[in-house]
C-alpha positions in Angstrom: 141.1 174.8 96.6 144.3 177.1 97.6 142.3 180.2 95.7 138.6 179.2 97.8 141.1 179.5 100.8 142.4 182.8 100.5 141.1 184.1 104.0 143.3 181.6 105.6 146.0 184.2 104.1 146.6 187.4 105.5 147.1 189.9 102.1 147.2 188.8 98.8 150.9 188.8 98.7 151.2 186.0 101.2 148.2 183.8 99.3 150.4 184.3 96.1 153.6 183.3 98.1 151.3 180.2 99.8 150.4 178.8 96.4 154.0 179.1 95.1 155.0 177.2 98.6 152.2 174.6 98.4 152.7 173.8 94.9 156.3 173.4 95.7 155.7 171.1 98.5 154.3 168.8 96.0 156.5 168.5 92.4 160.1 169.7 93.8 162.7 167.2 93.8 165.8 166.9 96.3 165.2 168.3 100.1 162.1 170.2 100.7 163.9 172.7 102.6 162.8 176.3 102.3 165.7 177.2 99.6 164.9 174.1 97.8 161.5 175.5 97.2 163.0 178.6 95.8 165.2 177.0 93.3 161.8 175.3 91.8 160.4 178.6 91.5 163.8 180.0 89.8 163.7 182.7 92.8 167.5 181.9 94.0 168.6 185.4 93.0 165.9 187.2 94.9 165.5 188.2 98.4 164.5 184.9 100.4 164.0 186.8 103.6 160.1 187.0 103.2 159.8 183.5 102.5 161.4 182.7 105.8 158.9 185.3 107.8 155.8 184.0 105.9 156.3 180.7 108.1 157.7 182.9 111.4 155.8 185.6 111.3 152.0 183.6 110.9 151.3 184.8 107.3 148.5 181.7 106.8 146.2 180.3 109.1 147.1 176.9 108.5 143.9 175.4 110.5 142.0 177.7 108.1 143.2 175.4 105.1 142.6 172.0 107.0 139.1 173.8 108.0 138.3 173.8 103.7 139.7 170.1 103.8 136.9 168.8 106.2 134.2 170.9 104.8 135.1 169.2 101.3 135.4 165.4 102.7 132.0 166.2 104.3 130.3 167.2 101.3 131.8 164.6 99.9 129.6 161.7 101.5 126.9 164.3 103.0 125.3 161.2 104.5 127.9 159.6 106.5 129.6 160.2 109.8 132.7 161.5 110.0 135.1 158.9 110.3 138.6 159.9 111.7 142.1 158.5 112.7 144.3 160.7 115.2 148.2 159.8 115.9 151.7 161.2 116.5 154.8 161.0 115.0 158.4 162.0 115.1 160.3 164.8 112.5 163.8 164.1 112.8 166.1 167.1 113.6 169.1 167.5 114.3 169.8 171.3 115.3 170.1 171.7 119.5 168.4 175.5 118.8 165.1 174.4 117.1 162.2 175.1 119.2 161.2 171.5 120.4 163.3 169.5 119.7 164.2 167.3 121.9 165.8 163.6 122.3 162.8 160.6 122.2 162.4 157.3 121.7 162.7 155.8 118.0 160.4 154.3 117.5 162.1 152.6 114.4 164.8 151.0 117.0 164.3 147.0 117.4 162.5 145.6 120.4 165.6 144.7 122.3 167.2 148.1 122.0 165.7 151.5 122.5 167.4 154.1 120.7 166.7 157.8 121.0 167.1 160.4 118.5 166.2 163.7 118.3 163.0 165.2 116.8 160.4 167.2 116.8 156.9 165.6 118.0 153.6 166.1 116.4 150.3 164.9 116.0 147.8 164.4 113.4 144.0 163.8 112.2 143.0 162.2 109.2 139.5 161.9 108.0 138.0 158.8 106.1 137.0 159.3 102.5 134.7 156.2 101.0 136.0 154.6 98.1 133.3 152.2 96.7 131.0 149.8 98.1 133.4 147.0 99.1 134.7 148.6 102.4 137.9 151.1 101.3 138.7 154.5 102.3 141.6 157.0 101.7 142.6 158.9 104.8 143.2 162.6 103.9 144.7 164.7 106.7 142.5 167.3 107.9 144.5 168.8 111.0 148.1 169.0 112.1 149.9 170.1 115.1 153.3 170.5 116.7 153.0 168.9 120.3 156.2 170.6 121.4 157.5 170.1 125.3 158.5 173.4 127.1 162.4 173.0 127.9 163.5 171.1 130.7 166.0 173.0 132.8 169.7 172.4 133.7 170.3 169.9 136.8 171.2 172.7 139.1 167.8 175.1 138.5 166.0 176.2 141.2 162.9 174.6 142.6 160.8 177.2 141.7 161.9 176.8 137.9 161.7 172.9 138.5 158.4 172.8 140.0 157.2 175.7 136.6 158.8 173.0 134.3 156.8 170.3 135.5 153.2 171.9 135.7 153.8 173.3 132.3 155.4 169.8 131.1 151.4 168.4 132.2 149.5 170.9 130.3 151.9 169.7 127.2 151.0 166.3 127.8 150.3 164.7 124.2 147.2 162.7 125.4 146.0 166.4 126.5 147.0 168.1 123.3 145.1 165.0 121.4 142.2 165.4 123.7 142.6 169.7 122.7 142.7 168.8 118.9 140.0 166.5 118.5 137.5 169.1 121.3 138.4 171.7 118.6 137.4 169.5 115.3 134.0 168.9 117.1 133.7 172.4 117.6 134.1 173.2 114.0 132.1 171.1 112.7 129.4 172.6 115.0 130.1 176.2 113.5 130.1 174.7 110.2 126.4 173.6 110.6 127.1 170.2 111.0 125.7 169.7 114.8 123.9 166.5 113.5 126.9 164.8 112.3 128.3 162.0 114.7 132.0 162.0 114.5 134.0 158.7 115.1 137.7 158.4 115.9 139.7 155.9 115.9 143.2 155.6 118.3 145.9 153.0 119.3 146.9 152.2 123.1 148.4 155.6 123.2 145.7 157.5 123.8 143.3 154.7 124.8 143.6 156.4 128.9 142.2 158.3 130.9 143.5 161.8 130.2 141.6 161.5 126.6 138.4 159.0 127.2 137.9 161.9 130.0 137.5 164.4 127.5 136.0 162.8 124.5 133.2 165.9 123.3 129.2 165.3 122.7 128.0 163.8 120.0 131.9 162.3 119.2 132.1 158.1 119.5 135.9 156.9 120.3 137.2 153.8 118.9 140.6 152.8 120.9 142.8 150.0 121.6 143.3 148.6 125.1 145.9 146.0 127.3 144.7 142.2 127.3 144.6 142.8 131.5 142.8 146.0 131.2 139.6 145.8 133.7 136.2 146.4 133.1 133.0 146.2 135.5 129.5 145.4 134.9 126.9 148.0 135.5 125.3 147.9 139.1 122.9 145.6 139.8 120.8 147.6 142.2 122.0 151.4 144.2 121.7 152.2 147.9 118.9 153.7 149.3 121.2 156.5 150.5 124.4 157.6 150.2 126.2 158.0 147.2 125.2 156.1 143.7 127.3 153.2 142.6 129.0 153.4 139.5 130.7 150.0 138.7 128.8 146.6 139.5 130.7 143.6 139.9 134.1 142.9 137.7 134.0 141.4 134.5 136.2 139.3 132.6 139.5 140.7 131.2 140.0 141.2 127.0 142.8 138.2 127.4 139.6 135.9 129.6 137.5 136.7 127.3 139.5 135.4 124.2 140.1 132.2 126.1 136.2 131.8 126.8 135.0 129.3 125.4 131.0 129.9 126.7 130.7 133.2 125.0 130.2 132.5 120.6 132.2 133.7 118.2 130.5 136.4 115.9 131.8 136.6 112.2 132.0 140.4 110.9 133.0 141.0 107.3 135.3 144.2 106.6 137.8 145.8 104.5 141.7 145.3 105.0 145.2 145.1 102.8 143.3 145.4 99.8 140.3 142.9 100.1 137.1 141.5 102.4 137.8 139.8 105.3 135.3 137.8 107.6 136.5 138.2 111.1 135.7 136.7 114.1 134.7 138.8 117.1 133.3 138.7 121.0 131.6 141.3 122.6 130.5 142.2 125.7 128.6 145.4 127.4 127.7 147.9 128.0 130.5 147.9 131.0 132.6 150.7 132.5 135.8 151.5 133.0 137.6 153.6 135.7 139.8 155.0 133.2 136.8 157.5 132.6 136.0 157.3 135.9 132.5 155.5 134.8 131.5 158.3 132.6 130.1 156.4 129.7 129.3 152.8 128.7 131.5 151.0 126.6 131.5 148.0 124.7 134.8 145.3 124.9 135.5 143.7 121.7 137.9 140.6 121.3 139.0 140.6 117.8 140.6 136.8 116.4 143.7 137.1 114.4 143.6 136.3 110.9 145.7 133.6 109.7 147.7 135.0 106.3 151.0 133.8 104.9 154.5 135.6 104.1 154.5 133.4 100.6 152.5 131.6 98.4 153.6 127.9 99.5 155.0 129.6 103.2 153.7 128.5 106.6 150.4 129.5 108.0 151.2 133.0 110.4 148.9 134.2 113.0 148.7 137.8 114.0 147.9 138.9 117.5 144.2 139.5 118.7 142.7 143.1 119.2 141.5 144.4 122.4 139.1 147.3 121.4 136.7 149.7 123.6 134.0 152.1 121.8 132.4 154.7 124.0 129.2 154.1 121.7 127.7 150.7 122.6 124.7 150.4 120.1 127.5 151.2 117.1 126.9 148.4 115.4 130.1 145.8 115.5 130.6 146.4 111.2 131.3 149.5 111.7 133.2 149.6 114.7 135.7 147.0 113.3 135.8 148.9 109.8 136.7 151.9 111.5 139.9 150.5 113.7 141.0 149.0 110.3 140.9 152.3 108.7 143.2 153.6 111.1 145.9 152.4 109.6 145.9 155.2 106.8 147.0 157.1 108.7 150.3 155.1 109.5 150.6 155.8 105.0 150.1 159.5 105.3 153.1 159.5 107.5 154.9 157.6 105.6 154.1 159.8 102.5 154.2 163.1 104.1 158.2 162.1 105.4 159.7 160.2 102.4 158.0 161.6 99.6 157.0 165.5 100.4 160.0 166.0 103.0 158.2 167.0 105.7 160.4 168.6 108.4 163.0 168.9 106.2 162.3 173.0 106.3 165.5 174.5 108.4 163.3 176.6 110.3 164.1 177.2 114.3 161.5 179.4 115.5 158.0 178.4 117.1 155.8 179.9 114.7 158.0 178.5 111.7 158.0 174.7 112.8 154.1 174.8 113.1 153.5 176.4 110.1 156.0 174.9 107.6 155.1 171.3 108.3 151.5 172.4 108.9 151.8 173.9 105.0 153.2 171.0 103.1 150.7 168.4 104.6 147.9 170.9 104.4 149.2 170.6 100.5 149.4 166.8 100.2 145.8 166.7 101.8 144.6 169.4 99.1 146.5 166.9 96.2 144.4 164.0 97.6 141.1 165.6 97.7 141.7 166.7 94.3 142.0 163.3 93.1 139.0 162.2 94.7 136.9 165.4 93.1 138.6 164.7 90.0 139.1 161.1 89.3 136.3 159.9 91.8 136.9 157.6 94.7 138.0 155.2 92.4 139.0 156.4 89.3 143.0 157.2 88.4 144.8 159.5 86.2 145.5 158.0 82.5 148.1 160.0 81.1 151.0 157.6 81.9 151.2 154.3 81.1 152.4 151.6 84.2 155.5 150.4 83.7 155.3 146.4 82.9 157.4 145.6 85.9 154.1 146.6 87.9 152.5 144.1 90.1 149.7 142.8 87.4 146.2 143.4 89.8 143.4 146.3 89.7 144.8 149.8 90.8 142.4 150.4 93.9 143.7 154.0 94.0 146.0 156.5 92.8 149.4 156.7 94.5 150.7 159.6 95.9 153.7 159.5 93.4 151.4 159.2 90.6 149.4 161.9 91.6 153.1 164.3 91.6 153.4 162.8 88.4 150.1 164.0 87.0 150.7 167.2 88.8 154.0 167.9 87.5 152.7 166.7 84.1 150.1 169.5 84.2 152.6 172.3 85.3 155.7 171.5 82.9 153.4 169.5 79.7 154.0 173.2 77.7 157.8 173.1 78.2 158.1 170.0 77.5 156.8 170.0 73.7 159.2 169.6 70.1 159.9 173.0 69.7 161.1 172.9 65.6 163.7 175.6 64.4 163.6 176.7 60.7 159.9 177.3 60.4 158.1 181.1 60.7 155.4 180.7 63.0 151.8 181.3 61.6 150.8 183.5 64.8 152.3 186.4 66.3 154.7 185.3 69.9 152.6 186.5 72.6 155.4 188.4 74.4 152.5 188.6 77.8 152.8 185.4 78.0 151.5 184.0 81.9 154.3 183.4 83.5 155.2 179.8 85.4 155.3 179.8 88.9 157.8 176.7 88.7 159.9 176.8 85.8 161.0 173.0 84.4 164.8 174.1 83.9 165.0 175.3 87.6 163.5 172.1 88.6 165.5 170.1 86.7 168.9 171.6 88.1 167.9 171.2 91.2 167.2 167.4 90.5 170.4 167.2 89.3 172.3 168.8 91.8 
């Protein structure tokens, strides 16, 4: 897949140096920082200075590579909309001279406390691949970006600079840069001949507003979590004769009145979540509108019931809170609606994957250029590992070279993890080096002294494990 994208490259140096980089991303151990990748190609006594200007100086076209991604999970399931997830995130930093980093909320702090710590923002779509008939789906990143805020200015600044700072602050807005992203997707997939292919994405309360329900793109369906007081009105019952047209008839019932309803039925929906089926219960009501779009399109309210689960096998009988979800398609039909929210929470893995496991945002990079492109690079990687897996092993299927340890939880593997896919990935790169090698013997065949050379050596990798 890194070779079919060579024109997201500029010269064939800088592809060469991108599949050194991506395949870096994925098997080294330790810090993924930018010299960390160079001691698991055994290139520490080399010039690293190129390495640093492939990310500064825009050597890849990184929406090029997640471009390949989407045409892939589209071909994929050629018969199936494209189902997406879009969120942000934080990349902890810690250096006051990195190009947007700024102090935000952590969103890891408890309730009762907010903490703030400083980080670099960006946002992120994955697409939906289908795994099977019973409901699951991986999500597999297919677009990244750094939503970077301009620099607010000291205290004593002038109002001119004050009054720049804010305007530019509003074009920066990450509702605005979601609504940007996901404008762009639809327009590739239109150049990519697929004008026929409805795309659905799914968001949380953060971008369930105004600035991105404003700007949702043709032919695009938006899934989105809303307030239990949010308010909704019934279509017009009849317009004036002159004057201008109404848009919004009389008000209907809140999410939270419409939970507590007791005239309007329960409707049981069966979907995919944690691992298994589900049969949840759901209210609906529309089409209505909103003025968060100002009336723009219809919507349909859904009331989702929480599902009773418990923490243990003998432990007490939890609830979860209820859902409060809007879709700007009303005739999607409610399975699929629900199916897609559910998905969403992928996404919430990939994060978690793409921080703890392949580093990202550990690169010491400062420049603007350099912190899009180097995160942008090692998730385009991880994306390009788990589309592998699906083309290789199927949406199902798992590699078999290594045995599970017996300390594994005894149920059906649904799907490969990320680790084991490293695993099978570093088993693939270092399974020559790692062979007996026995002394004493002459060897039937000539050495080959051309031998190809390997672009990440296993003792380079290895001391830098153990470092």
């Amino acid at each position: 897949m890194i070779q079919q994208s060579a024109g997201a490259f500029t010269s064939p140096a800088a592809l060469a140096r991108g599949r050194r980089h991506c395949l870096s991303q994925l098997v080294s151990f330790g810090r993924h920082t930018i010299t960390g990748l160079l001691r698991n190609q055994n290139r520490t006594q080399q010039d690293w200075t190129a390495d640093y200007r492939f990310y500064a100086q825009d050597r890849v076209a990184v929406d090029q590579l997640f471009g390949q991604v989407r045409a892939e999970i589209e071909a994929c399931q050629p018969d199936q909309p494209l189902v997406a997830a879009m969120d942000d995130s934080l990349l902890r930093k810690t250096g006051r001279k990195i190009h947007g980093s700024r102090y935000q909320r952590d969103p890891l702090s408890p309730p009762f406390h907010v903490n703030f710590v400083r980080g670099l923002r960006v946002l992120q779509i994955s697409a939906a691949v289908r795994q099977g008939s019973a409901g699951a789906a991986r999500l597999i990143p297919i677009d990244f970006r750094h939503a970077a805020l301009p620099a607010k200015p000291r205290k004593d600044a002038s109002p001119e600079l004050q009054a720049a700072y804010q305007a530019e602050r509003a074009k920066k807005n990450i509702n605005l840069v979601g609504a940007e992203r996901l404008t762009a997707l639809r327009q590739q997939m239109d150049q990519s001949g697929a004008t026929a292919r409805r795309l659905l994405i799914s968001v949380d309360g953060r971008f369930t507003n105004s600035t991105l329900l404003r700007r949702v793109p043709a032919r695009t369906g938006l899934v989105g979590r809303v307030r239990k007081d949010a308010a909704f009105y019934y279509p017009p019952e009849q317009q004036p004769a002159q004057g201008r047209k109404r848009k919004y008839g009389r008000r209907c019932p809140t999410p939270e009145a419409l939970l507590k309803d007791e005239q309007v039925p329960w409707q049981t929906i069966k979907a995919y979540a944690a691992g298994k089926t589900y049969e949840f219960k759901v209210k609906t009501l529309g089409p209505v509108y909103s003025a968060m779009d100002q009336g723009q399109h219809a919507l349909r309210l859904v009331v989702v019931e929480p599902v009773p689960y418990r923490t243990s096998k003998h432990g007490k009988l939890e609830r979860r809170e209820p859902a409060f979800l809007i879709c700007t398609e009303p005739d999607l039909p409610l399975s699929e609606l629900l199916q897609a929210y559910l998905w969403r929470w992928d996404i919430e893995v990939n994060f978690r994957d793409e921080k703890t496991i392949l580093g990202v945002g550990q690169a010491q990079v400062r420049s603007e250029a350099a912190n899009q492109n180097a995160p942008a690079l090692a998730v385009a990687a991880y994306a390009m590992l788990l589309l592998a897996a699906v083309k290789t092993y199927g949406t199902q299927g798992q590699p078999d070279t290594f045995q599970r340890p017996r300390w594994y939880p005894r149920k059906p593997a649904q799907r490969p993890t990320t680790n084991e896919l490293i695993n099978q990935l570093r088993y693939e790169l270092w399974s020559d080096a790692l062979q007996t090698h026995f002394t004493g013997f002459t060897p039937n065949t000539a050495p080959d002294h051309n031998a190809r050379k390997c672009d990440h050596p296993l003792e380079s990798a290895i001391f830098l494990s153990v470092k």
